[in-house]
C-alpha positions in Angstrom: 180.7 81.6 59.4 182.8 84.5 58.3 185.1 85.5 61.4 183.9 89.4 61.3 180.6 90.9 59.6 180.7 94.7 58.5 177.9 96.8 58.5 177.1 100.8 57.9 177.8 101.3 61.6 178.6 98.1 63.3 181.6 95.7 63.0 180.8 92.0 64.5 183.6 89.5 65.4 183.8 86.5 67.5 183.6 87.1 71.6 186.6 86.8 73.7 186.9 86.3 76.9 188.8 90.0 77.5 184.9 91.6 76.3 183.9 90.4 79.8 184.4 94.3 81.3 182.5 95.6 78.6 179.9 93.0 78.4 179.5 93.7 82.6 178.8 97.5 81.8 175.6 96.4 80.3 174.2 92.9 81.9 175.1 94.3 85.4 171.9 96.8 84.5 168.8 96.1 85.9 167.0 97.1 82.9 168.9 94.3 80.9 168.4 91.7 83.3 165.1 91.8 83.4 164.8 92.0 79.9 167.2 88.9 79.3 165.4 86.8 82.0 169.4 86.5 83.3 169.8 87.7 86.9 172.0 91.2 87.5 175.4 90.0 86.8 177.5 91.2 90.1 181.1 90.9 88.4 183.4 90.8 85.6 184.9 87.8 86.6 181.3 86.1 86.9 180.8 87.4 82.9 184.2 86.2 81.9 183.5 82.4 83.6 179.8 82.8 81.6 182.3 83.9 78.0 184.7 80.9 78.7 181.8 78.4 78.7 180.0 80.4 76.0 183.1 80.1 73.9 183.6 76.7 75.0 180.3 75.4 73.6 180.7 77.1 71.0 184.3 75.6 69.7 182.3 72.1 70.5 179.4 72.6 68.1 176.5 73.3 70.5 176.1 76.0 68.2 178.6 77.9 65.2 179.4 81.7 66.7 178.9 84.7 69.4 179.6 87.8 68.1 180.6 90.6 70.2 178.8 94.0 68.1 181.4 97.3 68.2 179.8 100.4 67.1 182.2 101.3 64.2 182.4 104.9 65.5 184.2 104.7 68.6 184.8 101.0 68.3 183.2 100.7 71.8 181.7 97.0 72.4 177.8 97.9 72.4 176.2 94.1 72.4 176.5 91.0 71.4 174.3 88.1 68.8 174.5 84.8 68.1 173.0 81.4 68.7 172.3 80.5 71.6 171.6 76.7 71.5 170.9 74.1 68.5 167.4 73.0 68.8 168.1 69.9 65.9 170.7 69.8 63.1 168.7 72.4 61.0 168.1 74.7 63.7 169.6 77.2 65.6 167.9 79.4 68.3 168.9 83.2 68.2 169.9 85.9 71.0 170.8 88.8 71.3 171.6 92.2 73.7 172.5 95.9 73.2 174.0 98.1 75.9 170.4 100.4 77.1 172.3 103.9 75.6 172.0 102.1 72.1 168.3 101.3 72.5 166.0 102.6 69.6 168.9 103.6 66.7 168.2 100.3 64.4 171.5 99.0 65.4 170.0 95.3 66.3 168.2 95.3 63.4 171.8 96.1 61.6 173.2 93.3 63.3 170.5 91.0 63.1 170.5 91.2 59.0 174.1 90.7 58.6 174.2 87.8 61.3 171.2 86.4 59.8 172.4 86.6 55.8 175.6 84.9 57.2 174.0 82.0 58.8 172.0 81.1 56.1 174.3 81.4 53.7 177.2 79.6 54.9 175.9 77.1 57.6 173.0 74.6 56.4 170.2 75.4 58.3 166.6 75.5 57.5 165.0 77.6 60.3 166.2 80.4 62.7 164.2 80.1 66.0 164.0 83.1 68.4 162.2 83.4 71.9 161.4 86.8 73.9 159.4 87.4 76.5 156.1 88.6 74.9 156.3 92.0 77.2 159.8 92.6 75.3 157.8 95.1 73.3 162.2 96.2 71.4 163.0 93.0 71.0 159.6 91.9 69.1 159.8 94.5 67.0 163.6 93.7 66.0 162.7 89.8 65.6 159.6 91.5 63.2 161.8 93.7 61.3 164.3 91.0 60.3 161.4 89.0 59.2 160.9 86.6 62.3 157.1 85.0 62.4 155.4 84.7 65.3 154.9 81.0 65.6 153.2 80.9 69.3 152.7 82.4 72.6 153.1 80.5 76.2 153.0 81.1 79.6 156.7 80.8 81.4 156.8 79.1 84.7 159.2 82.2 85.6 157.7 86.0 87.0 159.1 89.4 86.6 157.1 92.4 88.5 155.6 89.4 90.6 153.3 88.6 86.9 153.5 85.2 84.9 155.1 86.2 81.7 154.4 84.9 78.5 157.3 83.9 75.6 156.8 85.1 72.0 158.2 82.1 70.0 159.3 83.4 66.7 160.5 81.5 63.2 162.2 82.3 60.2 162.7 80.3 57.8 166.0 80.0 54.8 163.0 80.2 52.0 161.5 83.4 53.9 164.2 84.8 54.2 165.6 83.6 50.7 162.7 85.2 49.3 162.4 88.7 51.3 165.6 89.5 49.7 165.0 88.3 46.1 161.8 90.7 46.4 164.3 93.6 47.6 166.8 93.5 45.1 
């Protein structure tokens, strides 16, 4: 994959372990947390251990690239996206987070297009697979809006609130996503 992605708004480029303060301003929120499924992080030097093994992996093939997302504007590192793990050789599971004061502008779904157009068109992958917790009303809506297909729904051992949740398995697939665009242009 390309080693930075440009958008209207956003510039993407691979994680490093320096993000790690700016990557604590977020995942040390509550509201995050919960929404990952990750517990509170409680330090920068916890985040940049998490970075070095996330890079790690990643420069060992578990899966091609993290992107760290910098809101073009103030070049202020707002999130991050990438793949998360390699569920066989044709596919890749998806993930992503966005600092809470960038909620509800369409910057994931920015993101998510360019990330997504890159993957399928220079790694050879069939299928995008993406999981959520189904009361992760934002993040189903993104996985929606960049064409993801709801493939199932299944209780999680895990609770949050002290209520089994539920995971939203979602799909998309090179031909989908192939053809959305095709129909766009």
């Amino acid at each position: 994959m390309n080693s930075r992605l440009e958008t209207e708004r956003l510039l993407l480029r691979p994680l490093t372990v320096e993000d790690a303060p700016a990557i604590f301003g977020y995942v040390s929120l509550a509201e995050v947390a919960r929404l990952s499924g990750l517990p509170v992080a409680t330090s920068t030097a916890a985040v940049q251990d998490q970075l070095r093994q996330r890079i790690a992996d990643a420069q060992m093939g578990a899966y091609p690239v993290i992107y760290a997302i910098l809101f073009k504007e103030t070049n202020r590192l707002i999130g991050t996206i990438g793949f998360t793990r390699r569920l066989h050789e044709t596919c890749l599971v998806i993930g992503y987070s966005l600092h809470p004061d960038y909620w509800g502008q369409g910057l994931m779904v920015e993101a998510g297009k360019a990330f997504v157009q890159e993957a399928f068109a220079s790694l050879s992958i069939d299928t995008i697979e993406l999981y959520t917790y189904a009361f992760n009303h934002q993040s189903r809506r993104i996985a929606e809006k960049l064409g993801f297909q709801q493939e199932r729904l299944y209780p999680h051992d895990k609770k949050v609130d002290g209520h089994t949740v539920h995971i939203a398995q979602y799909a998309l697939a090179r031909e989908e996503w192939e053809k959305r665009n095709k129909e766009k242009a």
